[in-house]
TIRO-528549 format. One record per atom (N, C-alpha, C, O, CB): x, y, z. Coordinates in pm, whole numbers, plus 50000, padded with zeros to 5 digits. Last residue first. Glycine has a CB too. Layout:
N
XYZ ...
//
This chain:
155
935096668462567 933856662662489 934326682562387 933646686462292 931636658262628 937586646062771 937056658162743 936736656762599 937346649962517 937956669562777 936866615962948 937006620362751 937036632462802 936406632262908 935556616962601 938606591263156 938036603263137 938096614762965 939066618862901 938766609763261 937346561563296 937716565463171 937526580463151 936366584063129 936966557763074 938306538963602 937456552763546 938226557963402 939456558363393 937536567563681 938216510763740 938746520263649 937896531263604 936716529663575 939166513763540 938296485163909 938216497363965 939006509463866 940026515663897 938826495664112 936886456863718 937996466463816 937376484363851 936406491363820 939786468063704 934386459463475 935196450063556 936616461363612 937116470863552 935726434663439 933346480763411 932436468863390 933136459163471 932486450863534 932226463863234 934296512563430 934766499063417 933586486863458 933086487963570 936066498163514 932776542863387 933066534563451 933526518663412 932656513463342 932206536063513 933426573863246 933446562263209 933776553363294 934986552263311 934056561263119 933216613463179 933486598363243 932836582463246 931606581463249 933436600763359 933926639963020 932636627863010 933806615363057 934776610362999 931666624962804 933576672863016 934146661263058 933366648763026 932146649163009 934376662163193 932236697863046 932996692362900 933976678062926 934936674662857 934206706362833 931576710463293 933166712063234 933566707763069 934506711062997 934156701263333 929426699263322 929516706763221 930266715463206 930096725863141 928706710563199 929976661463294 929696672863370 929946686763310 930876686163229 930416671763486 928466627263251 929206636463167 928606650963280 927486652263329 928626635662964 929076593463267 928256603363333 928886616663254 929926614563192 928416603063513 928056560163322 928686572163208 928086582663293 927066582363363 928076572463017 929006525863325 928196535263315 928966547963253 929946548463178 927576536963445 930506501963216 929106498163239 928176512263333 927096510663391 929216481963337 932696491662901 931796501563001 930726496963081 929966488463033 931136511662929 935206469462962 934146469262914 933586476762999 933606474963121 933656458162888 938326480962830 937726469362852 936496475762809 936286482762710 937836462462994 940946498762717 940146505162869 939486490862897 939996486062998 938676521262849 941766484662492 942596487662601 941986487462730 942236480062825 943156499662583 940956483262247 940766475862330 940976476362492 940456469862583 941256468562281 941226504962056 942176494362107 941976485162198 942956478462232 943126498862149 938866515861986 939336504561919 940586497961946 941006488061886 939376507361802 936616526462202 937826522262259 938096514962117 937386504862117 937776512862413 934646551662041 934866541162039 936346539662054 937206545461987 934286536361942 931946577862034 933696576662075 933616558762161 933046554462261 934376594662235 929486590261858 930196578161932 931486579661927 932106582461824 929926564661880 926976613561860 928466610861859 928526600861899 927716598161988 929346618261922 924196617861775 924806629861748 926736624861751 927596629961679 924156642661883 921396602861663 922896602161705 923356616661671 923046624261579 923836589661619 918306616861790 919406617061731 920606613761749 921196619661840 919476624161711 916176615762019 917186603161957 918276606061865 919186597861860 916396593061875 915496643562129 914866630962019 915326621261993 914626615461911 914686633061900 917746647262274 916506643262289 915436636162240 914736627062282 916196649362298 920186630162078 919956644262168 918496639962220 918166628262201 919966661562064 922856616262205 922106614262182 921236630762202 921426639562286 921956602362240 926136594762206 925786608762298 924286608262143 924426603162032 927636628262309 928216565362329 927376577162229 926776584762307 926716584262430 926246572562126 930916548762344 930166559762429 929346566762356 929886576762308 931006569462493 932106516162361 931776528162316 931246535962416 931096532962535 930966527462214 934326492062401 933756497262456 933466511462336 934276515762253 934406497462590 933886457962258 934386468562300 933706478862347 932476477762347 934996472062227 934276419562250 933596434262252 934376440162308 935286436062381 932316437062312 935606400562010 935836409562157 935106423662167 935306434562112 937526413462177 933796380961790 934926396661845 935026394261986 934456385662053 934136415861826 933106351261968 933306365161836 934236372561881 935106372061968 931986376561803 932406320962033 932736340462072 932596342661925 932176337561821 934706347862154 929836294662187 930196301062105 931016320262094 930396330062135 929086297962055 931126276662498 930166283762455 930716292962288 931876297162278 929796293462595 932536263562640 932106254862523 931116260762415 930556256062316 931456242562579 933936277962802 934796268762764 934036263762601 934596261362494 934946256462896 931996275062976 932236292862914 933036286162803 932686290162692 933326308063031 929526256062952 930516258163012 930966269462962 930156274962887 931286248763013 925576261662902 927166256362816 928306260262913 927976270562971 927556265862644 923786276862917 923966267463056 924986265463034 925756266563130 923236254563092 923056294862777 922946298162822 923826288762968 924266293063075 921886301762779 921966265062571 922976275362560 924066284762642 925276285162621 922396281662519 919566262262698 920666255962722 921876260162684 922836259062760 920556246062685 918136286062674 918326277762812 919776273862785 920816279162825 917196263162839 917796289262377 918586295162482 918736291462556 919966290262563 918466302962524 916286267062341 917506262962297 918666276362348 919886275262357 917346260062121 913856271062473 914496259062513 915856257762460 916616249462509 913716247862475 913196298862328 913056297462437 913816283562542 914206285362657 911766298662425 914646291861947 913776294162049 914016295462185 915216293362205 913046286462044 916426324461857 915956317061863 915226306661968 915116311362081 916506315861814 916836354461811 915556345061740 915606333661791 914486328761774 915556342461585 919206351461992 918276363262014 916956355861957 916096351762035 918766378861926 920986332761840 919986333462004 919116339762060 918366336262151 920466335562100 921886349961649 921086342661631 920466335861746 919266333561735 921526336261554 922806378861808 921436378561706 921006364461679 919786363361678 921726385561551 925086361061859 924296367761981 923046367461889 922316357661888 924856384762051 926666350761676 925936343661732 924606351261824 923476346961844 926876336061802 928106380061596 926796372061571 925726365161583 924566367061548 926786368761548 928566399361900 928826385961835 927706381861725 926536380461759 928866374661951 928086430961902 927686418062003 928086409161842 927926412161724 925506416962096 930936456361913 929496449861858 929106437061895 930096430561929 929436448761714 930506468762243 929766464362107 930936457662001 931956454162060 928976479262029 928276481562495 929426475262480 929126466962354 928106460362335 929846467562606 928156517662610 927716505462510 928796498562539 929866502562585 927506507862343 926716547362798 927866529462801 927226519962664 926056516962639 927426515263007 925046570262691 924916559462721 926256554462690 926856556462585 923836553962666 923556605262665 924786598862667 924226581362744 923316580262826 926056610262773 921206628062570 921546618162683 922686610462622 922596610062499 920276608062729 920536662662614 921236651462543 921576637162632 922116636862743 922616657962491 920396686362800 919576677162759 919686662162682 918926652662702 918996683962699 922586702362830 922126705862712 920876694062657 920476692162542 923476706962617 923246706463089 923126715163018 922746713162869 922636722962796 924096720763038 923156678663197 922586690763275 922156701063174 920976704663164 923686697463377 923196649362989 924216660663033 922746675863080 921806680363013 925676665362843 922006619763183 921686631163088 922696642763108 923036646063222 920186636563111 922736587663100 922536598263198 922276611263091 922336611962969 923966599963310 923076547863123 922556563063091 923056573463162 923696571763266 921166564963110 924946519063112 924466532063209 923976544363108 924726548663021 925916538463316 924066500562830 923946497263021 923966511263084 922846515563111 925566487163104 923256487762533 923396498562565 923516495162741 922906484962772 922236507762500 925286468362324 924246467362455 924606480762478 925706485862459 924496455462596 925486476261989 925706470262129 924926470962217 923766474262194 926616473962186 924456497361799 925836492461777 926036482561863 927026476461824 926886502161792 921016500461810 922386504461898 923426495861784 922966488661695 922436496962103 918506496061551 919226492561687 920556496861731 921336495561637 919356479461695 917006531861528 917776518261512 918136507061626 918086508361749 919026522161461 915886553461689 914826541561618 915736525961566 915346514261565 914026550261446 915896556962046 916986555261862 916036550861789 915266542961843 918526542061833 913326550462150 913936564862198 915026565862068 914936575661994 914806564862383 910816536162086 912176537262085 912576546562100 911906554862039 912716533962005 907676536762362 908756542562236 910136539162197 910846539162298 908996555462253 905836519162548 906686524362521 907026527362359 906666520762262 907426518162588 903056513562674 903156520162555 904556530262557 904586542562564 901756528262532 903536492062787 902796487862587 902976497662577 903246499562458 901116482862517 904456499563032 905096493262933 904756490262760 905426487662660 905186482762994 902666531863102 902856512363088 903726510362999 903866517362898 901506502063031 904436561563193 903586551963115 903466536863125 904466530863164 903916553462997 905706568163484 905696566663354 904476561963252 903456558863314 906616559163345 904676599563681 904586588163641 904816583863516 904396590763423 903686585063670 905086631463840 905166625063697 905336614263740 906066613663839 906176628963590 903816638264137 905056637164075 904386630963932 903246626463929 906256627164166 900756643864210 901606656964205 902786646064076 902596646463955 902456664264416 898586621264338 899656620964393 901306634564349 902376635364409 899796605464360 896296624564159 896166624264291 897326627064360 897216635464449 895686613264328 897106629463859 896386639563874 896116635264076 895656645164133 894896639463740 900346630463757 899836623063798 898426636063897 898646646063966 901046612363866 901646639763453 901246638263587 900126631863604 899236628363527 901146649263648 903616617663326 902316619963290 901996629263413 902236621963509 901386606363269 906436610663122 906246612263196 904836622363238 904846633863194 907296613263213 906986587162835 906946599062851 906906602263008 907616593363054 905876603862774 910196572862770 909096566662843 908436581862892 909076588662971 909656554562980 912446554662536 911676568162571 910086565362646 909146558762602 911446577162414 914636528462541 913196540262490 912896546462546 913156543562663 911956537862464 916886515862360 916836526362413 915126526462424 914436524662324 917666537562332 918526485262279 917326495262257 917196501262355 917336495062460 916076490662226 919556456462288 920116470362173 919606477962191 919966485862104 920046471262031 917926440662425 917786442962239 918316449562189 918116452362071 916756446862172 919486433162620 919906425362556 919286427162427 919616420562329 919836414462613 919046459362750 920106460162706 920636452962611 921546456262535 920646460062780 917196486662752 916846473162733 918296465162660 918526465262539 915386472962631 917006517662918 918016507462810 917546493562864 917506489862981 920036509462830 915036545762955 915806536162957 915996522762866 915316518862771 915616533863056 914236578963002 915346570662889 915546556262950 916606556463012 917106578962876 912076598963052 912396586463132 912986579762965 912396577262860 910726576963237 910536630863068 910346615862989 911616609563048 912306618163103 910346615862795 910426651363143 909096651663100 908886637463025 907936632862961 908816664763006 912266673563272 912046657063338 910106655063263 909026656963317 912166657163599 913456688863097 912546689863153 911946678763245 910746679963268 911926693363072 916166669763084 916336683763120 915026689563173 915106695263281 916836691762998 
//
C-alpha cells in the first residue's frame, strides 16, 4: 500500500518474505535489499507452496495462491542431500513417491504477516492455484494452475 516493501514467495520453502524498499539516493525509485538481508514476511512455514501474490488496494493486506499440504515425502527431500534429489527428481512420474493430493488454498495476510484468513478448496474440485488477485468490490479471484479456469470468492 505504501510501496515501502516487496512480498515475495520462495515457493519450494513454504516462505514468504518481506523485502524492505530503500531509496535509492542516485537514481529516485526504491530498491530492494540483498538477499542476506531478507525477512520472513509469516514467521511460520505456509500450509504449502505459496505461487501468486498481490496486495488488496485498500487495505494493504497481501493475499497469496497456495497449493497444500505438500506430501511428506516433500520435507524429506527437502533435507535431503543435493545427489539424492537429482535423482529423485529424474524418477519416471510413474515411479516417483505421492501423498495427498494437493489442494488449493487462499490466505490473506496483513502487513505484518499476520494470518488473518485461509479459504481452502476441500473438495478438490477447482484443482491447483497459481495466482490471486482480489478487487475492492470484495471479490477475490483465483487462477487455475492447469486450464483455463478462474475461481471467484466474494471476501
Amino acid at each position: 500500500k505504501n510501496r515501502d516493501f516487496l512480498i515475495v514467495a520462495e515457493t519450494s520453502s513454504y516462505t514468504l518474505y518481506k523485502v524492505p524498499m530503500l531509496p535509492d539516493k542516485f537514481s529516485g525509485p526504491p530498491k530492494p535489499l540483498q538477499a542476506t538481508e531478507l525477512t520472513r514476511f509469516y514467521p511460520d512455514s505456509l500450509a504449502g507452496f505459496p505461487d501468486g501474490l498481490t496486495v488488496d488496494p485498500s487495505t494493504g493486506n497481501v493475499w497469496a495462491a497456495v497449493l497444500g499440504p505438500p506430501p511428506p515425502i516433500v520435507n524429506l527431500v527437502r533435507v535431503a542431500p543435493s545427489w539424492l534429489r537429482g535423482i529423485l527428481v529424474r524418477l519416471p512420474v510413474a515411479l516417483r513417491p505421492t501423498g495427498k493430493k494437493l489442494r488449493a488454498m487462499i490466505v490473506e495476510l496483513d502487513s505484518s504477516g499476520k494470518l488473518l484468513r485461509v479459504m481452502r478448496d476441500a473438495s478438490g474440485q477447482f484443482g491447483l492455484l497459481s495466482s490471486v488477485e482480489v478487487a475492492a468490490s470484495g471479490k477475490v479471484w483465483a487462477g487455475a494452475l492447469r486450464g483455463r479456469r478462474v475461481l471467484e470468492v466474494n471476501v
